[in-house]
C-alpha positions in Angstrom: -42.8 145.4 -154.8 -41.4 146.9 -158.2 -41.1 150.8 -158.3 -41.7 152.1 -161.6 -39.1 155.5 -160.3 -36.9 153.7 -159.2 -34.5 151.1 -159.0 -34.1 148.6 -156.2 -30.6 150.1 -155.8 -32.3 153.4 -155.4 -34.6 152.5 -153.3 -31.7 151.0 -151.1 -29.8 154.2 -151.1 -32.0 156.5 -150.6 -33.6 154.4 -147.4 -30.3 153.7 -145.9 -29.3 157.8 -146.3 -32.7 158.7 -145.0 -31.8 156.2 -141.8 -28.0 157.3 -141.4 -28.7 161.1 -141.5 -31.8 161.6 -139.7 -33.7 158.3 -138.1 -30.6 156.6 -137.0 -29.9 159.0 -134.3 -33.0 159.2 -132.9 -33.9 155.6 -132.3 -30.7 153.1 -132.1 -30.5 153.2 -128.4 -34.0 152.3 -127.4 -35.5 150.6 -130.5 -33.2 148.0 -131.1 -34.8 144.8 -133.0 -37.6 146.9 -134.7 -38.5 147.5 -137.7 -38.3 150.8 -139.4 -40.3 151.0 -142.4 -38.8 154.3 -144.8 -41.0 156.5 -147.5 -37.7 157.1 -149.6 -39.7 160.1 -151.4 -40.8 162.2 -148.5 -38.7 160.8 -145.1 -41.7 159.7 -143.5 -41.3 156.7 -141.5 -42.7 154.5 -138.6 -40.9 152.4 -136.5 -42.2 149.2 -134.7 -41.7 145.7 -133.1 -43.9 144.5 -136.4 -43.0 145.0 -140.0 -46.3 144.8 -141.0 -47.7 147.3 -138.8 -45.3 149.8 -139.4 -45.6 149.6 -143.2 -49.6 149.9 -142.9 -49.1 153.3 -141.5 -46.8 154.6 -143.6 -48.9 153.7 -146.8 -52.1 155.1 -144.1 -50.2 158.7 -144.4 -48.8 158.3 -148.0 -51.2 155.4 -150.1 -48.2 155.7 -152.9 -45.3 155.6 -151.2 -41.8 154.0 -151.9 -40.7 152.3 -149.4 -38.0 150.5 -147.7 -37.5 148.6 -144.2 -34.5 147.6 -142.0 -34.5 146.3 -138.7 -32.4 148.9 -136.2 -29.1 147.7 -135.0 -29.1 144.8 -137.4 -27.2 144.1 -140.7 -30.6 142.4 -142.3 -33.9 142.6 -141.5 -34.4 138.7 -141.8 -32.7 135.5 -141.5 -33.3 132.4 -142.9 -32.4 129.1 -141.5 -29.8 131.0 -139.1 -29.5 134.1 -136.8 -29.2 137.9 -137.0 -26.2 139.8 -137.2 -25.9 142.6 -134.9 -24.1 146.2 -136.5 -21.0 146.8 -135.5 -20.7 150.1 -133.4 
């Protein structure tokens, strides 16, 4: 989804700072293979075993929000004809 604010860089950065300095702590340990879905604007965010799900209440709390997912412990979110790549500690 095109943000009219912001680039997808941006949005990138700003969701993967959001997750370093304040989610990341919190949730590698117990949540990993999730999804976290990011607002980059505010720091709200939701975290659960569905993408989907977690994006719908994120946009429940903020209908306008910017957003941006990863999946905790994992390089990408997805993978396409292959398998996920697990972050190195």
């Amino acid at each position: 989804m095109p943000y009219v604010n912001y680039t997808p860089e941006e949005v990138e950065s700003r969701g993967e700072a959001i997750y370093a300095e304040l989610i990341r702590p919190r949730v590698e340990a117990r949540d990993k293979g999730k999804f976290v879905v990011i607002d980059i604007e505010s720091g709200d965010y939701e975290i659960d075993e569905e993408d989907l799900r977690a994006t719908q209440r994120v946009l429940h709390k903020r209908p306008k929000a910017v957003l941006y997912g990863l999946r905790v412990g994992y390089e990408t979110a997805y993978s396409l004809g292959g398998h996920l790549l697990a972050e190195e500690s």
